[in-house]
C-alpha positions as CSV (number, residue, x, y, z in Angstrom):
1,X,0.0,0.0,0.0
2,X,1.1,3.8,-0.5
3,X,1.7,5.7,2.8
4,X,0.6,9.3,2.7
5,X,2.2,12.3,4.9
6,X,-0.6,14.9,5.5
7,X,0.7,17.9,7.0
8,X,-2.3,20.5,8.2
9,X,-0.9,24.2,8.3
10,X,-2.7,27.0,10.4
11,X,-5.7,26.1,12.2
12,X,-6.9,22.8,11.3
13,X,-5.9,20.6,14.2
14,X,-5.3,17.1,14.1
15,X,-8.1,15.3,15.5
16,X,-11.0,16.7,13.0
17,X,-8.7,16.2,9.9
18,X,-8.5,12.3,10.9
19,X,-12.5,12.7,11.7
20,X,-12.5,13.4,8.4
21,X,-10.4,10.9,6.8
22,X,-12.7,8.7,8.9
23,X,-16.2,9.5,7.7
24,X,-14.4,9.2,4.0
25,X,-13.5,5.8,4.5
26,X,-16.7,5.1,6.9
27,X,-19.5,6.1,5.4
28,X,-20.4,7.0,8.8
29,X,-21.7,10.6,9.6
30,X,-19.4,12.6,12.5
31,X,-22.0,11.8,15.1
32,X,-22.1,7.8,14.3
33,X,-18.0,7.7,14.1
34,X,-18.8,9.2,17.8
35,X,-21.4,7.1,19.3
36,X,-20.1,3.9,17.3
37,X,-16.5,3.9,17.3
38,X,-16.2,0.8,17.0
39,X,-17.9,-0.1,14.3
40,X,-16.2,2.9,12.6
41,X,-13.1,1.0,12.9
42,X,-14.3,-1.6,11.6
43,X,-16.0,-0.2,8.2
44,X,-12.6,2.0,7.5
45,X,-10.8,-1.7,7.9
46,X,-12.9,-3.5,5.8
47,X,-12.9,-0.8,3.0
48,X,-11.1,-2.7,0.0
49,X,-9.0,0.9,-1.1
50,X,-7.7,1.3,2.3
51,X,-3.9,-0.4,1.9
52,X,-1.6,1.5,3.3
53,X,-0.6,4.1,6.4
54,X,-1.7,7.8,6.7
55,X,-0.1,10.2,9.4
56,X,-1.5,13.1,10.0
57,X,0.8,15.9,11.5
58,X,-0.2,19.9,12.5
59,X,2.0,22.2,12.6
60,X,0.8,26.0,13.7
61,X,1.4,28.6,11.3
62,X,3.9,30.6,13.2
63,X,6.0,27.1,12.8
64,X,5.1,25.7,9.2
65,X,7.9,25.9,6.6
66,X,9.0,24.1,3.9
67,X,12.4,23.5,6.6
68,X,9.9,22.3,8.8
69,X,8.1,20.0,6.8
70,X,11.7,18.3,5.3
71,X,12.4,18.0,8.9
72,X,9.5,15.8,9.6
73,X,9.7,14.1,6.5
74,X,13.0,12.8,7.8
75,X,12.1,12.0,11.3
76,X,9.4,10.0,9.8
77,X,11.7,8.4,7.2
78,X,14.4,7.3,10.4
79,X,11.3,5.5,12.1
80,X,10.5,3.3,8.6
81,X,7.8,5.8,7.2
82,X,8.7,7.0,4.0
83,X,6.0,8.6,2.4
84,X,4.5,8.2,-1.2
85,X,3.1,11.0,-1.0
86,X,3.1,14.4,1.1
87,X,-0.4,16.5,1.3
88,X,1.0,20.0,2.6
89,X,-2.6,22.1,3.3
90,X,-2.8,25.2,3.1
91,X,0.5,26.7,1.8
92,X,-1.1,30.1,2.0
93,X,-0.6,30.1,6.1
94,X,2.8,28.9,5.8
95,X,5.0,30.9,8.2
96,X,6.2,34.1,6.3
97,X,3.2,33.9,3.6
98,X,0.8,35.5,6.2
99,X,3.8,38.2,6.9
100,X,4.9,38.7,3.6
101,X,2.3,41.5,2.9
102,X,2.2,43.4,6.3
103,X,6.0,43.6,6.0
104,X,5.8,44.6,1.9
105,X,7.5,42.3,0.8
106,X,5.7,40.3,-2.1
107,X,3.4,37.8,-0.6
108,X,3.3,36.3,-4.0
109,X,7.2,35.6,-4.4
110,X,6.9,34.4,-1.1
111,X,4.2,31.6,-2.0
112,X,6.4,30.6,-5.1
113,X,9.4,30.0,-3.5
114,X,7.6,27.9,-0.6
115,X,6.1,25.8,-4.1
116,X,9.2,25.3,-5.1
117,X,11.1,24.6,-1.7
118,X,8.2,22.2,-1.0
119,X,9.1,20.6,-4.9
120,X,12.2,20.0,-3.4
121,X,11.4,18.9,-0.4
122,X,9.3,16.0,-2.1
123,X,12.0,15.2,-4.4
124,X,13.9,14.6,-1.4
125,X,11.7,11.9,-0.2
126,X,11.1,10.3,-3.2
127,X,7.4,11.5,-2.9
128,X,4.5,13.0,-4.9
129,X,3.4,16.4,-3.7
130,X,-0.1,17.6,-3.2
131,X,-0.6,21.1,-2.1
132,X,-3.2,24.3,-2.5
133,X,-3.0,27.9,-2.5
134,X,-6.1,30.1,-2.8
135,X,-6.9,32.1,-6.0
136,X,-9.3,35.2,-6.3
137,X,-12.8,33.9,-6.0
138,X,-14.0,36.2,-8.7
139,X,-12.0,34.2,-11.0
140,X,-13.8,31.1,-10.5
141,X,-17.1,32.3,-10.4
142,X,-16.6,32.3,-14.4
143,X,-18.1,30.0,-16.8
144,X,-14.5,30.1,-18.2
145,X,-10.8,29.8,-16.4
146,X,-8.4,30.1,-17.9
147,X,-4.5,30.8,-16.8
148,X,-5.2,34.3,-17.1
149,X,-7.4,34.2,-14.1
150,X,-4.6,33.1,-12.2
151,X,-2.5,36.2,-12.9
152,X,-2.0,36.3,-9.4
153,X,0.3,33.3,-9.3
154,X,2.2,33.4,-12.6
155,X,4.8,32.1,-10.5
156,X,3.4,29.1,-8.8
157,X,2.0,28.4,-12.1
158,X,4.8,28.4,-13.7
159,X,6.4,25.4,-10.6
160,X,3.1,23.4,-10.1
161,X,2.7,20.5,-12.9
162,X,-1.5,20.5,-12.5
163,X,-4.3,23.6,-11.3
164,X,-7.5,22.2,-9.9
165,X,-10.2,24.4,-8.9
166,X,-13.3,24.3,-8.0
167,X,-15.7,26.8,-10.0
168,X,-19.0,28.0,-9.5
169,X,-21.0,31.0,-11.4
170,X,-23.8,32.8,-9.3
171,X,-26.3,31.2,-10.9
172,X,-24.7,27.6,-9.9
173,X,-24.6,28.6,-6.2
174,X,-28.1,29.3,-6.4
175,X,-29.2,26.0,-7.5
176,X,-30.5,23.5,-5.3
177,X,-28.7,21.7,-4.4
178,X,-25.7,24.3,-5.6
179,X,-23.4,22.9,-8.5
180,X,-20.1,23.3,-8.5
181,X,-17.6,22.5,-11.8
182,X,-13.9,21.6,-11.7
183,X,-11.4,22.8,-13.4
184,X,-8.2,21.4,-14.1
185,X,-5.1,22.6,-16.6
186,X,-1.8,21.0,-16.7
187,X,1.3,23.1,-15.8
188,X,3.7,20.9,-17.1
């Protein structure tokens, strides 16, 4: 089985992002993985996708760097857990990101170079890298994206190998139940 690194930046502790790894693999609602832990064990057992290890790791924003997260990358790797794959969320809270534009200096360059630090980093572990970075919401209320809409990040465009976003006009978030469309556009 693969084994997957999940590192939660900012305020996203630990215990509701396996809650929610949980009710993926369940099936289970929140309040049933509560009442019937159990069985929730169980069901994410018997699930027939589920072969491999996931570790779940927080670190606070003040502390969350792409330094960081090769550090626990290798701590992990010296106790026989080398991931497949590292899931770094959110890079925008990153330590220095949030900074970057009360201190004017370019919040954007600051993003990129984490993108491509984190590249590195997963390089380093032999390890696919997942990561997302917000976009302007107006963008993606178009019928439309295109890389233009993302003019903000020219930069991270220009590291990251695929975009996905989620997209939804007015009219879609009006619908019931509200539609949303995905977008996706290779970088590489």
């Amino acid at each position: 089985g693969k084994k997957v690194l999940h590192v939660s930046v900012g305020d996203l502790a630990i215990d509701p992002l396996e809650e929610a790894y949980d009710v993926a693999l369940s099936g289970m609602t929140r309040a049933d993985l509560r009442t019937h832990p159990r069985r929730a064990a169980a069901m994410v057992q018997r699930h027939a996708l589920v072969r491999g290890d996931l570790q779940c790791r927080f670190l606070p924003t003040g502390e969350a760097s792409p330094e960081a997260i090769h550090a626990l990358a290798t701590r992990l790797r010296a106790v026989g857990f080398k991931p497949d794959l590292i899931i770094v969320d959110f890079l925008n809270r990153m330590h220095g990101a949030e900074v970057a534009g009360r201190e004017g200096t370019d919040k954007t360059a600051t993003l990129a170079r984490y993108c491509e630090d984190l590249v590195d980093v997963a390089r380093d572990a032999d390890a696919a890298l997942w990561t997302a970075a917000s976009g302007t919401r107006g963008s993606f209320q178009k019928e439309f994206v295109t890389i233009r809409d993302f003019a903000w990040c020219f930069e991270i465009a220009s590291i990251v190998w695929y975009v996905v976003a989620f997209c939804q006009t007015r009219v879609e978030r009006a619908m019931a139940p509200p539609r949303f469309r995905l977008f996706g556009a290779a970088g590489r």
